[in-house]
C-alpha positions in Angstrom: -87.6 149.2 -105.0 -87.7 144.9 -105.0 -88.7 145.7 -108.9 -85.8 147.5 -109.3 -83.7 145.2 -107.5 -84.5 142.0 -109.4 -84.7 144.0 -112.8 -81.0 144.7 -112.0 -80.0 141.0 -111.2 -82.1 139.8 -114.4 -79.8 142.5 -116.5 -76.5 141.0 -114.7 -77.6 137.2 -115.6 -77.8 138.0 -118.8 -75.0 139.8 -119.5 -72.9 137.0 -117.6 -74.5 134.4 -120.0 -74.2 136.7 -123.1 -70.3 136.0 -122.1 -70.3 132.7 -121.7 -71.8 132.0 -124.8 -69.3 134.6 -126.9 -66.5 132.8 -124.6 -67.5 129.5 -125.9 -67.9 130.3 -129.8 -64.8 131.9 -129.8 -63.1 129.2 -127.8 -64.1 127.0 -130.7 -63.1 128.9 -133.7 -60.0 129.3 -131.8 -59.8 125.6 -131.5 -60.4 125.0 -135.6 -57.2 127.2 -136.0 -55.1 124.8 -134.4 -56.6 121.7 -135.3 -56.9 121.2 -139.0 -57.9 118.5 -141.1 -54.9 116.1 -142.1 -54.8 114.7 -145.2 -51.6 113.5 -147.8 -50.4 115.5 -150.3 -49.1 113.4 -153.9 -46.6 114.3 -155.6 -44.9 112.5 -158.9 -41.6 114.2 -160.5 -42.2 116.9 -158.2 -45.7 117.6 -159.6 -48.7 117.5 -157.6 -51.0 114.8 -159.0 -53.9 114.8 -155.9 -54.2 113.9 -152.2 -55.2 110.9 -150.5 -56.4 110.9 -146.9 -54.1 108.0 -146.0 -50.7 107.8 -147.1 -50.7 104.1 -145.9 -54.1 103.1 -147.9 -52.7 104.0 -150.5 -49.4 102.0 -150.1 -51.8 99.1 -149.8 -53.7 99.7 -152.6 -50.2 99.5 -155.1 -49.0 96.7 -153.5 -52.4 94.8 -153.5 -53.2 95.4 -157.6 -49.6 94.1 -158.6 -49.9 90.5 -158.0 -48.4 89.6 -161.5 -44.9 91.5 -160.4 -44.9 89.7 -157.5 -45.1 86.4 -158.9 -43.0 87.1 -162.2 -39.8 88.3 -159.5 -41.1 86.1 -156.6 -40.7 89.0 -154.7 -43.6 89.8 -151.5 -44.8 93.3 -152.1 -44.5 95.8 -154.9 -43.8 99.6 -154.2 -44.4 103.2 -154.9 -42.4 104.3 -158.1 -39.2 106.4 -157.7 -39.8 109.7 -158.0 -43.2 109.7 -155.5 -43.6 111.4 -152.4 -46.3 111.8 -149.7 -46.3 114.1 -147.4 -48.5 115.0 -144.7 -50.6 118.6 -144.4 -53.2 119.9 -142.7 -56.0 122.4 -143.9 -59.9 123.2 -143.1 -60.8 122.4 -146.9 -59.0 120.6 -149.5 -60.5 118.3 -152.3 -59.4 114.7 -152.0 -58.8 111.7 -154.2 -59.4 107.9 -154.0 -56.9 106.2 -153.7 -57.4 104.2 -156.8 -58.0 107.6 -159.0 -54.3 108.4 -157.8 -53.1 104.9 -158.5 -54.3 105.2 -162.0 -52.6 108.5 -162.4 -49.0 107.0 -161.4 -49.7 103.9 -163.2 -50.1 105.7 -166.3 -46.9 107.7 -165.7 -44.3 105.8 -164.1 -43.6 101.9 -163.6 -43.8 100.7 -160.1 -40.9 99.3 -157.8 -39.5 96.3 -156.1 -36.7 95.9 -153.4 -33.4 95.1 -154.8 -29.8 95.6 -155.6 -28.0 96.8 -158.5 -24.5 96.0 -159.0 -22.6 98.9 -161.4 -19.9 97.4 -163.7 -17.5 100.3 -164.4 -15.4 99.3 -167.6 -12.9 101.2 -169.4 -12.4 99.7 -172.7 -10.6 101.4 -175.7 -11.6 103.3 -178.9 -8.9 103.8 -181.3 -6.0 105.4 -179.1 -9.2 107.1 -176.6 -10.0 105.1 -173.8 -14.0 104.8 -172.9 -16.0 104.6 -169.7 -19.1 102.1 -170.1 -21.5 101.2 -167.4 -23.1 98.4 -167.4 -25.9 98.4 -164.5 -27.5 94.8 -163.7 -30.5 94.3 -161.4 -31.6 91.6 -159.1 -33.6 90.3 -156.5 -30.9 89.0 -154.0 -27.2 90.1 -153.6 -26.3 86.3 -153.3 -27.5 85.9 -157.2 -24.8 87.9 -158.6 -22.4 85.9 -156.7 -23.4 82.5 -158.0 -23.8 83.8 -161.5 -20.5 85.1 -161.2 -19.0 81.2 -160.4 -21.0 80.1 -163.2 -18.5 82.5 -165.3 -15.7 81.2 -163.8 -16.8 77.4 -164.1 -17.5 78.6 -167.7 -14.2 80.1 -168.6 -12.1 77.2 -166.3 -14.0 74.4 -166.5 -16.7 72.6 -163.8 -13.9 70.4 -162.2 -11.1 72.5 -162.3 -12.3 75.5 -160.6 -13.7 73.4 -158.1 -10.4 71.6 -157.2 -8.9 75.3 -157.1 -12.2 76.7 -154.3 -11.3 73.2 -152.7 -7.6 73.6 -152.6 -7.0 69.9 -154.1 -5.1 70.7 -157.8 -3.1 68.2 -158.4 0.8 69.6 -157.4 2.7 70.0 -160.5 5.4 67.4 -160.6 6.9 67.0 -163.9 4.0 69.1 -166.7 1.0 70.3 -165.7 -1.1 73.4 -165.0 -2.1 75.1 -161.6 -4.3 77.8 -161.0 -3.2 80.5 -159.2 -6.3 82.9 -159.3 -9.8 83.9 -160.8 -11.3 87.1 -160.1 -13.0 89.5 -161.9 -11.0 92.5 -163.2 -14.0 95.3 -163.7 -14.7 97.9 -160.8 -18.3 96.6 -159.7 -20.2 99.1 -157.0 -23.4 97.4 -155.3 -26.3 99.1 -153.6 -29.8 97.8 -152.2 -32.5 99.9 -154.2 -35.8 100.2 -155.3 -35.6 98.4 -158.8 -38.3 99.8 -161.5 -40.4 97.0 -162.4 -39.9 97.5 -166.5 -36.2 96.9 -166.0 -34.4 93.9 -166.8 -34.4 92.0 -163.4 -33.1 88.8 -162.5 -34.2 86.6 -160.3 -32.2 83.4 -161.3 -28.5 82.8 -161.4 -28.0 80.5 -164.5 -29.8 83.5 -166.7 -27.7 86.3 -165.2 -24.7 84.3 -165.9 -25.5 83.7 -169.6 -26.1 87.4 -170.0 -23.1 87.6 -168.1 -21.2 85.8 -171.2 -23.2 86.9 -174.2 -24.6 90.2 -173.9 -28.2 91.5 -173.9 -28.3 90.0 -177.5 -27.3 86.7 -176.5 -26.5 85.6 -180.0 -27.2 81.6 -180.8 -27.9 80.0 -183.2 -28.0 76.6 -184.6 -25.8 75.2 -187.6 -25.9 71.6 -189.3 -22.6 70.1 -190.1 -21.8 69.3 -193.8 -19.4 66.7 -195.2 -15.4 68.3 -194.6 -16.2 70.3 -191.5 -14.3 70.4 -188.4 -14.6 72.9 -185.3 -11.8 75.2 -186.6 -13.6 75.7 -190.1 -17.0 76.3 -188.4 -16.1 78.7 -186.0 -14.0 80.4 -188.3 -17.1 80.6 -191.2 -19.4 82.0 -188.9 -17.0 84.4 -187.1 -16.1 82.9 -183.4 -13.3 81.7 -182.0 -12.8 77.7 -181.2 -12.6 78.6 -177.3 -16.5 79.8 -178.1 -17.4 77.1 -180.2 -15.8 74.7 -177.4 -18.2 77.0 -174.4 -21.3 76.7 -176.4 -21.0 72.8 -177.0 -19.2 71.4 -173.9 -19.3 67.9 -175.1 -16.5 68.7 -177.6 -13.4 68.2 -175.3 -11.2 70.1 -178.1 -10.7 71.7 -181.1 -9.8 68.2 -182.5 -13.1 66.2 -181.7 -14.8 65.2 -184.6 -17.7 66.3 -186.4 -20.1 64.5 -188.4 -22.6 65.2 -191.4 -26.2 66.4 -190.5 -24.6 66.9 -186.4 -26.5 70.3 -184.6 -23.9 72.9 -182.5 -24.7 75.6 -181.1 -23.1 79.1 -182.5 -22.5 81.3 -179.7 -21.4 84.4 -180.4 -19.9 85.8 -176.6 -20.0 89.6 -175.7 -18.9 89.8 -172.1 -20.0 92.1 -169.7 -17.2 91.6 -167.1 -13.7 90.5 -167.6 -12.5 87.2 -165.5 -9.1 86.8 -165.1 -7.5 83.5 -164.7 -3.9 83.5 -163.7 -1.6 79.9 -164.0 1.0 78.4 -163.2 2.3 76.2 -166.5 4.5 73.6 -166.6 4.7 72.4 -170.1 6.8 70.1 -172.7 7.1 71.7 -176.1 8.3 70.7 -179.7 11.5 72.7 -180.9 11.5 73.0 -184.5 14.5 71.8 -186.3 15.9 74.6 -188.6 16.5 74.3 -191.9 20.2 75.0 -193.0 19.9 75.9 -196.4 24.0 75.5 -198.5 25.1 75.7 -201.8 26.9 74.3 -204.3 28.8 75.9 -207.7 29.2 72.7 -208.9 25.3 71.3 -208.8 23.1 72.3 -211.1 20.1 74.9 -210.1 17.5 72.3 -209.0 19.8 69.8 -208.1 19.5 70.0 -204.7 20.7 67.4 -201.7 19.3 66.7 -198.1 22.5 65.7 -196.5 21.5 65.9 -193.1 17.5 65.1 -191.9 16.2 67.1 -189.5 14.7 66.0 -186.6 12.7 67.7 -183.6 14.0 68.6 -180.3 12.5 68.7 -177.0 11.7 71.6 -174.4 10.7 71.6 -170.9 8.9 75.4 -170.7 7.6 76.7 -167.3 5.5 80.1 -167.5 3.2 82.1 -165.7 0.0 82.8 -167.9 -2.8 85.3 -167.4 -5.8 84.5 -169.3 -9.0 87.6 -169.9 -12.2 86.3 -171.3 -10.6 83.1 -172.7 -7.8 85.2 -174.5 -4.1 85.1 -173.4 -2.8 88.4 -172.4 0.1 88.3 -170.8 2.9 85.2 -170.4 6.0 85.9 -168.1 8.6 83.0 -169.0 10.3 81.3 -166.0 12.3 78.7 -167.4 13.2 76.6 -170.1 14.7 73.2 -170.0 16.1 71.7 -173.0 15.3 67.8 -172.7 16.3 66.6 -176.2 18.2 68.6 -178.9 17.0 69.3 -182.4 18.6 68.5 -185.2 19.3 70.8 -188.0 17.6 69.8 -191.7 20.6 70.8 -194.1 20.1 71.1 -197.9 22.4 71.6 -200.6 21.3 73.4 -203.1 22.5 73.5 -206.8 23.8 77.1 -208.0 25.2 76.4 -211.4 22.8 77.9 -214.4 21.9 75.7 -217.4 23.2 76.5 -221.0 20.5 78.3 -222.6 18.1 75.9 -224.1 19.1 73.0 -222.2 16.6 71.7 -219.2 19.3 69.7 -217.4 17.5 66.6 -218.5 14.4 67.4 -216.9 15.4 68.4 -213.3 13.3 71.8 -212.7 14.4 74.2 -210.7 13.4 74.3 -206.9 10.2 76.2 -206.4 9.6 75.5 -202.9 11.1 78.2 -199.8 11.9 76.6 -196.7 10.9 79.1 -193.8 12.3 79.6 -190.7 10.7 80.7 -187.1 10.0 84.4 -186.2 11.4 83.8 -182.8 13.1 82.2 -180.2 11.8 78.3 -179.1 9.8 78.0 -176.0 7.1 79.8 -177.4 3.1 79.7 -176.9 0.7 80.9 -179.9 -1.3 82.9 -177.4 -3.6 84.1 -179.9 -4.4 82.0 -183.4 -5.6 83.6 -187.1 -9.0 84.1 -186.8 -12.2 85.3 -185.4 -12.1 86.4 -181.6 -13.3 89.7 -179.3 -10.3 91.7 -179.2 -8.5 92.2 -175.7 -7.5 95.4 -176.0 -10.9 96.7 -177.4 -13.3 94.3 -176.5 -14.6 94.5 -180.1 -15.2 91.5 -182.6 -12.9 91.2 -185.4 -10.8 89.2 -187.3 -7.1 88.4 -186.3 -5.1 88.5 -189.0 -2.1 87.2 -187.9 -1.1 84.8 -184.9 0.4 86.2 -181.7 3.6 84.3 -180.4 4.2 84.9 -176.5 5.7 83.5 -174.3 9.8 84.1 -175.1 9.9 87.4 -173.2 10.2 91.3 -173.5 13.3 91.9 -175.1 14.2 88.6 -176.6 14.7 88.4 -180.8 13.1 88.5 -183.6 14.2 86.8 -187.1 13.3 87.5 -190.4 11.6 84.5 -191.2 13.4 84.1 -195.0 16.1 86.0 -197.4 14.4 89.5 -198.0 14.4 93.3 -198.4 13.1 95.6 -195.6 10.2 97.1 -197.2 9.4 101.5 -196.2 6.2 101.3 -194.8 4.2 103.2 -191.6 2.1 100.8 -190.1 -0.9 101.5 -188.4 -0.2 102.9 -184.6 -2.0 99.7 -183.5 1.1 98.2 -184.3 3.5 99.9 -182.5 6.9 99.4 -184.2 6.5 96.7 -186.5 8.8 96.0 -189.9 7.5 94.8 -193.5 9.9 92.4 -195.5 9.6 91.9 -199.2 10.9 88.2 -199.9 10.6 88.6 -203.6 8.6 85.1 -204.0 5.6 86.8 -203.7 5.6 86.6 -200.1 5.5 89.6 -197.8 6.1 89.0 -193.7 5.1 91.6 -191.2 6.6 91.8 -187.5 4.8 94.3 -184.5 4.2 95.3 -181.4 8.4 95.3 -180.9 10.8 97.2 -178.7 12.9 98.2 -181.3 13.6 97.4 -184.8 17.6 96.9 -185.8 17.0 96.9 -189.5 16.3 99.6 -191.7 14.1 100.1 -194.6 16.1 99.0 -198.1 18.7 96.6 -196.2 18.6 93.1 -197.4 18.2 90.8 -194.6 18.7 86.6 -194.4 16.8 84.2 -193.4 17.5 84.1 -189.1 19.1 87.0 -189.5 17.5 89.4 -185.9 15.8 92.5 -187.0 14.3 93.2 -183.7 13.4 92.7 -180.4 9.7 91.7 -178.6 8.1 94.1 -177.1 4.1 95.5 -176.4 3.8 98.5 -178.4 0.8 99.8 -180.0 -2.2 98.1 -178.4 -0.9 94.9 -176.9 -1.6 93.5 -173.6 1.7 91.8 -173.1 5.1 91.6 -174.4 4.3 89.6 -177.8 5.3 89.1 -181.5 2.4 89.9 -183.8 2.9 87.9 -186.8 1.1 88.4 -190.2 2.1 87.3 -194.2 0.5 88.7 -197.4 0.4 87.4 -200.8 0.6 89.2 -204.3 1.6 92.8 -202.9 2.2 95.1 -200.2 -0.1 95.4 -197.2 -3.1 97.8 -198.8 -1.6 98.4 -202.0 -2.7 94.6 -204.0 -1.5 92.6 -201.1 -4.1 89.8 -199.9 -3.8 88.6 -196.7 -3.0 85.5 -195.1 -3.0 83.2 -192.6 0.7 83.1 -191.2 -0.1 78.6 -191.3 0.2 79.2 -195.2 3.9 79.0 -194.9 4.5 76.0 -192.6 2.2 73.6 -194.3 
């Protein structure tokens, strides 16, 4: 009976322990379910490229083996490349990488990043009659940079001194000429955001380079030129396709166009191609020449070629106040605000002999006259806001040659002359022209007029010399109310005609 008695107890021990045990071993596989192993998860583009047991070793291990990054942008750590993500899993079994096995992998794939900023210039600029969105993204290493590149533009464009009297508020007041300014400021709608900047981009890190890109493109054309014998700055720039204003920003020395050059003398050629447009805006108080006209008259009883000055001419005297806004170095846009006249000119007159020789007879000599005087294509008080030659275009933002010279400056509206005795000329200029008039002075000489509000001659009507045949305007692609100005030689614009430079008839 005991036997039975402690057999039964024995049975119950076991049986208790047998639980226990099975308790325990599934307690634990229970357990596994809901503790996994955690490990990181790499992916590059969106692609799975391995996994790393610490997202954080890793981290360290791309910012440790970039030393050269961080001392070439003086920057403290280097980053993961855009486009990477890490994220945490967890699983009982899953093969894992070191961390320099995954580094090689993105190395080979993608560039790695620092922290930065990059500013967005949005630009419209214009193609033909189409206008064009361009983008122009810089990057750098501090937001401050782009700031201090950008005075660097200004100081450029205005000069060191100047600009600073305008920050400082100490211009000298305007009392009898003079020029004020009123404002600089860039035109361009410029976005900035703090970024992680791809190490293979373009990235800078000092001011005085951003602002030379700034003014000459990625190019950043210069080059150096020795001066021969008969130079002078308006030859040289002209020869090797800039403007003067360039020339004068790429060798600040020169003062002005008029500073001398000498034989064997180095300048710099810098060719601009601005990435932002700075506007200057003035206030200009100046004193300007008036032409005296010359009166041409004539006499029956004077042989051709006899001709008479019986009055000299002599120059008068303006006082011209304008407001002047300046892009890039170029004027664009001059709003008169008065004009003052301090001395009067005084007209040149000629009489001019109109009687023809017997045939066969050479009057003793006298040949007949064989120069044309030539008037002014507008009213006085004028600026030449934009000279015959080489500049980046204003409207297009393109490199080309101006062929004609731009006056401004005498407002929308006001008149334009026929320069000399002619015949209006049918011809269809190019729409960049807007309404513009050819005239056919039968010397050999043909004048073109454009960018006017309206035209009061018509094609086939004879015209005189002063005589208005229209009115300024900014038609076609102009920036401001302006007389475009051109003269050809030996024939009609595109059909034989050469052109010329407008100077060829006041010399």
């Amino acid at each position: 009976m005991k036997d039975n008695k402690f057999k039964n107890i024995l049975i119950y021990m076991l049986t208790v322990s047998s639980i226990i045990i099975l308790s325990i071993l599934l307690t634990s596989s229970y357990r596994s379910d809901i503790d996994p192993d955690a490990y990181y998860e790499v992916y590059l583009d969106g692609d799975v490229i391995g996994a790393v047991k610490s997202k954080k070793e890793l981290e360290n291990y791309i910012d440790k083996n970039n030393y050269y990054y961080k001392k070439k942008f003086d920057v403290k750590n280097v980053y993961s490349p855009n486009g990477l993500v890490i994220e945490k899993k967890l699983t009982y079994d899953k093969k894992i990488s070191s961390v320099e096995d995954i580094y090689n992998i993105i190395q080979a794939r993608r560039p790695f990043t620092i922290r930065g900023y990059q500013f967005t210039i949005n630009t419209t600029i214009q193609n033909g009659k189409k206008e064009e969105k361009r983008q122009t993204k810089i990057y750098v290493t501090d937001n401050a940079l782009f700031d201090e590149a950008v005075v660097n533009l200004f100081k450029a464009y205005v000069g060191t001194d100047e600009y600073q009297a305008y920050v400082d508020e100490t211009q000298v007041p305007i009392t009898t000429t003079g020029t004020i300014i009123d404002n600089v400021y860039l035109k361009d709608n410029i976005t900035i955001k703090k970024t992680n900047i791809p190490v293979t981009e373009t990235i800078y890190s000092d001011a005085n380079e951003l602002s030379q890109f700034l003014l000459f493109g990625k190019e950043n054309k210069k080059t150096n030129y020795t001066v021969k014998t008969g130079d002078t700055i308006e030859t040289v720039a002209f020869n090797n396709k800039i403007s003067v204003e360039e020339f004068l920003m790429s060798n600040p020395t020169f003062t002005s166009s008029k500073s001398l050059l000498f034989p064997g003398q180095q300048v710099v050629i810098g060719m601009t191609d601005p990435q932002v447009e700075v506007v200057v805006e003035q206030s200009v108080v100046k004193d300007v020449v008036n032409k005296y006209k010359t009166v041409e008259k004539y006499d029956s009883s004077r042989y051709v070629g006899d001709d008479r000055v019986t009055q000299k001419g002599e120059d008068g005297l303006e006082r011209v106040s304008q407001k002047v806004e300046i892009i890039n170095g170029n004027i664009t846009y001059i709003k008169p605000i008065s004009k003052t006249e301090l001395k009067p000119a005084t007209d040149k007159i000629i009489v001019r002999g109109k009687k023809q020789y017997a045939s066969g007879y050479n009057g003793g000599g006298v040949a007949p006259a064989t120069n044309t005087s030539w008037g002014w294509p507008t009213n006085s008080g004028y600026t030449i806001s934009s000279d015959y030659g080489w500049r980046v275009d204003p409207w297009s933002r393109r490199r080309n040659l101006h062929y004609g010279i731009d006056i401004s400056g005498t407002g929308h509206g006001s008149p334009v002359y026929s320069v000399a005795d002619g015949t209006v000329m049918p011809f269809g200029c190019h729409w960049s022209y807007g309404l513009c008039l050819l005239i056919n002075h039968n010397n050999g000489y043909y004048t073109l007029y454009a960018h006017m509000s309206a035209k009061l001659v018509s094609p086939g009507q004879n015209v005189a010399k002063g005589q208005q045949i229209g009115r300024v305007g900014m038609t076609g692609s102009a920036t401001g109310p302006h007389l475009h100005f051109e003269v050809y030689t030996g024939g009609m614009p595109y059909r034989g005609g050469v052109r010329q430079s407008p100077w060829i008839l006041y010399r």
